[in-house]
C-alpha positions in Angstrom: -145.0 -194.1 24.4 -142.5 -196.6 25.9 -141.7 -199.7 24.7 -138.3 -200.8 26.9 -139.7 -200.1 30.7 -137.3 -200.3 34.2 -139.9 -201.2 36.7 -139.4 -202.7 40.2 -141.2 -199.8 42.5 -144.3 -198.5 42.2 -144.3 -195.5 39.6 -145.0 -191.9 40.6 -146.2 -190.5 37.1 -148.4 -191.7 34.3 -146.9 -192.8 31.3 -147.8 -195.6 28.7 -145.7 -198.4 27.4 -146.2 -201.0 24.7 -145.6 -204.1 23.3 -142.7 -204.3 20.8 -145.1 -205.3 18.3 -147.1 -202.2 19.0 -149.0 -200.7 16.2 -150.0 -196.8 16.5 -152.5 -196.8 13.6 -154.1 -199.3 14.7 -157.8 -198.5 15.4 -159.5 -201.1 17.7 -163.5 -201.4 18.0 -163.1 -202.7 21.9 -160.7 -201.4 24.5 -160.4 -203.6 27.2 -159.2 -201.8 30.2 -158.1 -203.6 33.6 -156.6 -202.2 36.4 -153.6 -204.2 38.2 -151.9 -204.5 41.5 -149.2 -206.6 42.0 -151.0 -209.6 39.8 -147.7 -211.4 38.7 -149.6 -214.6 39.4 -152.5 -214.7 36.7 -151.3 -211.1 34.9 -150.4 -213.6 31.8 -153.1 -216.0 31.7 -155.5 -213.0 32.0 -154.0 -211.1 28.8 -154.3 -214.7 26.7 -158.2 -214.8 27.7 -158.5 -211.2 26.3 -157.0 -211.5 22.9 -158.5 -215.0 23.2 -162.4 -213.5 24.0 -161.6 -210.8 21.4 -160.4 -214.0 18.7 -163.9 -215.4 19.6 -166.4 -212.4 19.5 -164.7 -211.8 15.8 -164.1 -208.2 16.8 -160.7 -205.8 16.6 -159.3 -204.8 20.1 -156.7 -203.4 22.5 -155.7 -204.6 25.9 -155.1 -201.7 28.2 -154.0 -202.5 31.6 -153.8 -199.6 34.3 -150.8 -200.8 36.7 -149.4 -199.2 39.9 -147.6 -202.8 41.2 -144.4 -203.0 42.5 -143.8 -206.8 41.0 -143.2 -208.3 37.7 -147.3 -207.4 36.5 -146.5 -204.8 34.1 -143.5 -206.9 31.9 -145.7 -209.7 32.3 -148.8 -207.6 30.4 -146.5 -206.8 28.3 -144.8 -209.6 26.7 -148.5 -210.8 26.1 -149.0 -208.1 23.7 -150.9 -205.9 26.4 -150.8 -201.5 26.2 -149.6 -200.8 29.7 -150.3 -197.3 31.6 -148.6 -196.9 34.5 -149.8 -194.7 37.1 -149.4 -194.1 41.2 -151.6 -196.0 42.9 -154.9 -193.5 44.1 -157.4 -196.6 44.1 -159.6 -198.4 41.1 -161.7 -194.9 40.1 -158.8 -192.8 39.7 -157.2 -195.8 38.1 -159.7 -195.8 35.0 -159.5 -191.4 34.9 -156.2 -192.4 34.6 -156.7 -194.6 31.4 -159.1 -192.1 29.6 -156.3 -190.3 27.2 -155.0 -194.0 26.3 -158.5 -195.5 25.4 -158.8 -196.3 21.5 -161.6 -198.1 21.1 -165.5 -197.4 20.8 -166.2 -199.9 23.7 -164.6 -200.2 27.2 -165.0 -203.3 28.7 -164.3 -203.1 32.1 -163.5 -205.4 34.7 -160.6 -207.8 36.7 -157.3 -209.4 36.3 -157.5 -211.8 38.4 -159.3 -214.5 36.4 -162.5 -214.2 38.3 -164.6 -212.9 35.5 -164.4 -214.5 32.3 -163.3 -212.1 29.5 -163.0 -215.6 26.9 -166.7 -214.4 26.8 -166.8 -210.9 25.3 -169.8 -212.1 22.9 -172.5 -210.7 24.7 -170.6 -207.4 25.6 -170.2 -206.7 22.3 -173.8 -207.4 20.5 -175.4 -205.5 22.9 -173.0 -202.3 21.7 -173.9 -203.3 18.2 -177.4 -203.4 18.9 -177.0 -199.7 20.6 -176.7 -200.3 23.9 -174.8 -197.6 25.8 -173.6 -199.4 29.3 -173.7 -203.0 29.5 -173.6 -203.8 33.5 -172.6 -207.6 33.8 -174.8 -210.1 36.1 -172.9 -212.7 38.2 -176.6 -213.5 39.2 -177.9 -214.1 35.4 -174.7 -215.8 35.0 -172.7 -218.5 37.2 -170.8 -218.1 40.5 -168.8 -220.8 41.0 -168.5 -222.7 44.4 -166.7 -220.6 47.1 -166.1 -217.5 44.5 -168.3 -215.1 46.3 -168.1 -214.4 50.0 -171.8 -216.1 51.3 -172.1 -212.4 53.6 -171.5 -210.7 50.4 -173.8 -213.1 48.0 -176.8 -213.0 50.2 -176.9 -209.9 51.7 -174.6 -207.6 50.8 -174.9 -207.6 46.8 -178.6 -208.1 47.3 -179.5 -205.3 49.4 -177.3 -202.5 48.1 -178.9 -203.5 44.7 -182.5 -203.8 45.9 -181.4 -199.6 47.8 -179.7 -199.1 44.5 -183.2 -200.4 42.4 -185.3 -198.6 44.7 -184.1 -195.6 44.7 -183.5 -195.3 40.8 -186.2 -197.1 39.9 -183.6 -199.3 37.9 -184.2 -203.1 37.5 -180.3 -204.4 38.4 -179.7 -207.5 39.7 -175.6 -207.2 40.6 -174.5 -203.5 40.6 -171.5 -204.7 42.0 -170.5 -207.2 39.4 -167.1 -205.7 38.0 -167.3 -206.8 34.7 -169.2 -204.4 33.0 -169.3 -202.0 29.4 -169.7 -198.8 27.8 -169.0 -196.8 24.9 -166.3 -194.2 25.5 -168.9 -191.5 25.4 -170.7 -192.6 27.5 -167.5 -192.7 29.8 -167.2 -189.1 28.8 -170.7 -188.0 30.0 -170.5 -190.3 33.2 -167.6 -187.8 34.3 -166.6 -190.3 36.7 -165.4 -188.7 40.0 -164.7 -191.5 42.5 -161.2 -192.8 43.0 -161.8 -195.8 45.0 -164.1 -198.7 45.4 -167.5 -196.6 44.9 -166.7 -195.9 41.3 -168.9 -199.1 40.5 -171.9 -197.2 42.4 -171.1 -193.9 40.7 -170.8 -195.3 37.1 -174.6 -197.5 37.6 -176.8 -194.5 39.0 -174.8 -191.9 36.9 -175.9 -194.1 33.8 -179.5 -194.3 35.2 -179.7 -190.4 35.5 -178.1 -189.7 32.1 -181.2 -192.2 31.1 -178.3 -193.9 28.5 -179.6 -197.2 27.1 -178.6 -200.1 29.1 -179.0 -203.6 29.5 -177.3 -206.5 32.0 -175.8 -209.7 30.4 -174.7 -212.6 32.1 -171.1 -213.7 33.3 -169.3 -216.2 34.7 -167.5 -215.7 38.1 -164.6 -217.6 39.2 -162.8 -218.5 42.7 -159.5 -217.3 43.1 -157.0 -218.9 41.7 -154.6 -220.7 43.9 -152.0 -218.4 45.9 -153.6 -215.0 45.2 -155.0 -213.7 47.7 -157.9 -211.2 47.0 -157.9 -207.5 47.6 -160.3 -207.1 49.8 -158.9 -210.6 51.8 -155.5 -208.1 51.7 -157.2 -205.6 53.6 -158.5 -207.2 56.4 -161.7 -208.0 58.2 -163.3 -204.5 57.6 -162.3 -203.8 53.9 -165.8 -205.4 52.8 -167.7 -203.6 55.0 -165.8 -200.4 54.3 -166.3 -200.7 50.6 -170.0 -201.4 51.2 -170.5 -198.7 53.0 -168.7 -195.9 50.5 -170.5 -197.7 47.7 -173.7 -196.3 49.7 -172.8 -193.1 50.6 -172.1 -192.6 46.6 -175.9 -193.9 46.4 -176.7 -191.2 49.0 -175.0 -188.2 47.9 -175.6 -188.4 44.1 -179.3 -188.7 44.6 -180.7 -187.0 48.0 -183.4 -185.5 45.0 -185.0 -188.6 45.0 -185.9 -188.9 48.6 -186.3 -185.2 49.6 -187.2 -183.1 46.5 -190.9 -184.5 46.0 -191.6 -185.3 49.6 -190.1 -182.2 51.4 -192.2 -180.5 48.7 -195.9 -182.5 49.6 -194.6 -181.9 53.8 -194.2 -178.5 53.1 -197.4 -177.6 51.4 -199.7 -180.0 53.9 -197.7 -178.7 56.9 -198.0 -175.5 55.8 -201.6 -175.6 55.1 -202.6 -177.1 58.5 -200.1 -174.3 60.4 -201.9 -171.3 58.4 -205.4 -172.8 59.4 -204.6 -172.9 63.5 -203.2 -169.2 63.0 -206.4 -168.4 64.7 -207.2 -170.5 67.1 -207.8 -174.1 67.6 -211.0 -176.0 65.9 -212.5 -179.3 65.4 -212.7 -181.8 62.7 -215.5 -184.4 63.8 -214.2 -185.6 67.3 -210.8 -184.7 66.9 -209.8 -181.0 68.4 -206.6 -179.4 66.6 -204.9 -177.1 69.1 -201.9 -175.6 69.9 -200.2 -179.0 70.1 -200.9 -180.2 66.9 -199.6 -176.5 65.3 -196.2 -177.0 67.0 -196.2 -180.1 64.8 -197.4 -179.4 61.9 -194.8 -176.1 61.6 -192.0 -178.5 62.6 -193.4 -180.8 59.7 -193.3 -177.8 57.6 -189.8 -176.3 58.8 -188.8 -180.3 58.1 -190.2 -180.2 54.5 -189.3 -176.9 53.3 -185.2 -178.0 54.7 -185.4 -181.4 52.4 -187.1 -179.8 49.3 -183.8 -176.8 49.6 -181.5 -179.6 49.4 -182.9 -182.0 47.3 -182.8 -179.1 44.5 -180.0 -177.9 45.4 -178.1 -181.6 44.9 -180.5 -181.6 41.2 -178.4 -178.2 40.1 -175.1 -179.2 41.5 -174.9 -182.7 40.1 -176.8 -181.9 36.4 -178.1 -185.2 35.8 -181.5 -184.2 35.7 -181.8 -180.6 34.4 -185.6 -180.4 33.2 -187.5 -179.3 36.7 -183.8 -177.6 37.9 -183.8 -175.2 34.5 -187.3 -174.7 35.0 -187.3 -173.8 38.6 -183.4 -171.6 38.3 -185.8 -169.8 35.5 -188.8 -168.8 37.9 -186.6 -168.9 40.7 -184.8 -165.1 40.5 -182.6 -163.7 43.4 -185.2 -160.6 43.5 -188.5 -163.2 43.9 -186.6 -165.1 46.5 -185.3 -161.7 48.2 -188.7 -160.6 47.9 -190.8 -163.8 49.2 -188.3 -163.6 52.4 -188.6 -159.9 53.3 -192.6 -160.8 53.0 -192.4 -163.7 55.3 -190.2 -162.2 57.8 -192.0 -159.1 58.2 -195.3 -160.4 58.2 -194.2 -162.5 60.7 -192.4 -159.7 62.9 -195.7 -157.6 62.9 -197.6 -160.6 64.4 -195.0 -160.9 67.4 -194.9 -157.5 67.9 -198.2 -157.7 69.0 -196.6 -160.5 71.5 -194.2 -159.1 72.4 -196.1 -155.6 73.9 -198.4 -158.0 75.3 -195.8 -159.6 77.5 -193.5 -156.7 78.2 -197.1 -155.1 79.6 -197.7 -158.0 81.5 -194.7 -157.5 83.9 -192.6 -159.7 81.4 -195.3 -162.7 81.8 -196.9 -164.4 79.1 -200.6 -164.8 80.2 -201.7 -167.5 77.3 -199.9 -168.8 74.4 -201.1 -166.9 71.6 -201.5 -169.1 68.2 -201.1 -166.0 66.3 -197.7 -165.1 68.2 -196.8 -169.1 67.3 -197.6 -168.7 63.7 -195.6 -165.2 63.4 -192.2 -167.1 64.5 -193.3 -170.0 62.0 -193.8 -167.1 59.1 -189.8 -165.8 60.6 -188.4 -169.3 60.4 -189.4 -169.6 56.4 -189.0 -166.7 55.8 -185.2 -166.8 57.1 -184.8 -170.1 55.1 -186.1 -168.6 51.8 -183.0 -166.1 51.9 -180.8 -168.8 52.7 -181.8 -170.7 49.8 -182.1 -167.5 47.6 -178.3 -166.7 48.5 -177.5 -170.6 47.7 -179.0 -170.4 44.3 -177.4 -167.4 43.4 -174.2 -168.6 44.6 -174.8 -172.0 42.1 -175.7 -169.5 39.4 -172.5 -167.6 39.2 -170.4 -170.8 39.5 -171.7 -172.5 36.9 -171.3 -169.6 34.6 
């Protein structure tokens, strides 16, 4: 620990400093823990709300700010009485992985320096720890926005549909994911295992804490306009940085969770498809008026191919991201590399035995095919799955030995 810094550039290694008045055994309830870039203007002000919220909510507490500014911010924080890590700037996720080793407290409160979000107000944050709340995601929209603080494109549309994509594919009951004031108990930081270094960290930290099924509950804020001078981060980074951070805040939404929109589905295509492709295998019939042929076996085994490709990598995201381990232990336990070996070299040869048949018809034929033959049709069907089952077979063992 360092309390007489030389700053001036941006630094290149972590390393803490603190306050000259800096007690070591001092064991706070709340760590609140702020990244900063170059925030010179409202760096002070920001530290006297903290100590000022913590004064209010009757509760013992650090300041922990996480700066890679190349300005006065870090003295500043400082001379307020604020623990200072300094570490190279990699973007806001990597910023609180950054922070973990320095974080005292039982709860992190989260959010911004930059006076927008109101951290005089800590009350709420910390009786919903007390009352054994796990993550506390603030609300911007339960709370108060004040006039010209958010972006209109971002207040009615942006916020509001990643939330609603966010809501409907956890089946979570948010109403601001992206508010950036938010809480959580440091283990819960510890299971989270937070892996995002830059804007999507928000994303990664809400669906992780939906996943993990830890106890949550939003409480309202307040959110302020800029101050005057400062210019906002995503104002310093031009036109596209909104859009940009959108969209990486979805693609987290996306990658973390492909389970949810292809593991049950694929697995309801697969069977139906299946079903329907297995009943043409000998010809075409009718149900009522309607004649299933050839046409609608192509389909159905594309629908089945389809169905058989999402349920693979819906399970295969369940196992690699272990938020959901129930149905994933279950099916690595029935699932052996000699079943799945065993399932494929059925399929496969079952499936080359009906083509043989094809295939000495057409070679007789003068290399012709006289009719299509559904059998012929269903044996490259029985090929295709069963090349996919050792695929997958070879993926889950693969999964298996790496995780050992």
């Amino acid at each position: 620990m360092l309390t007489a810094p030389t700053f001036g550039a941006a630094p290149t290694v972590v390393e803490l400093f603190v306050p000259e008045n800096d007690d070591p055994t001092f064991l706070p309830e709340v760590s609140i823990v702020v990244p900063a870039l170059n925030e010179e203007i409202t760096i002070g002000e920001f530290v006297d709300w903290c100590f000022e919220g913590l004064a209010k909510a009757n509760v013992r507490g650090e300041i922990l700010i996480i700066d890679s500014s190349s300005d006065r911010t870090p003295q500043i924080a400082l001379e307020h009485g604020a623990r200072v890590v300094r570490a190279p700037k990699r973007g806001l996720g990597r910023a609180y992985i950054d922070a973990m080793p320095f974080i005292r407290g039982g709860l992190i409160v989260m959010g911004d320096c930059d006076l927008t979000y109101d951290f005089r107000k800590l009350g709420d944050f910390v009786e919903a720890y007390r009352n054994g709340n796990e993550f506390i995601m603030g609300s911007r929209f339960l709370g108060s926005i004040e006039p010209d603080a958010m972006p209109k494109l971002h207040r009615y549309f942006g916020t509001p549909l990643t939330t609603w994509i966010m809501n409907t594919i956890y089946h979570t009951n948010f109403t601001d994911i992206h508010c950036g004031m938010r809480g959580l108990t440091k283990s819960a930081f510890e299971q989270i295992d937070l892996r995002s270094q830059s804007w999507e960290y928000a994303s990664e930290m809400v669906l992780k804490a939906s996943r993990l099924n830890l106890r949550t509950v939003e409480v309202p804020v307040s959110f302020y306009k800029d101050r005057e001078g400062r210019l906002s981060h995503l104002k310093r980074g031009g036109f596209w940085t909104p859009w940009s951070a959108g969209w990486i805040n979805l693609k987290v939404m996306l990658v973390h969770t492909p389970d949810s929109f292809l593991l049950k589905p694929g697995f309801v295509l697969l069977i139906l498809a299946s079903l329907l492709t297995t009943s043409l295998a000998g010809g075409g019939y009718f149900i009522g008026p309607v004649g299933l042929d050839l046409h609608y076996m192509l389909l159905s085994m594309t629908l089945a191919v389809l169905g058989y490709g999402s349920f693979q990598i819906g399970m295969l995201a369940r196992l690699h991201h272990q938020l959901r381990v129930g149905v994933a232990m279950a099916f690595l336990k029935a699932y052996t590399y000699d079943r799945g070996m065993l399932a494929a070299a059925v399929l496969t040869l079952a499936g080359v035995a009906l083509d043989a048949q094809l295939l000495v018809q057409y070679i007789s034929s003068g290399f012709r095919l006289q009719e299509v033959s559904y059998s012929g049709v269903y044996g490259l069907f029985l090929i295709i799955m069963g090349f996919q089952t050792f695929g997958f077979t070879l993926l889950i063992e693969m999964m298996k030995r790496i995780s050992r």
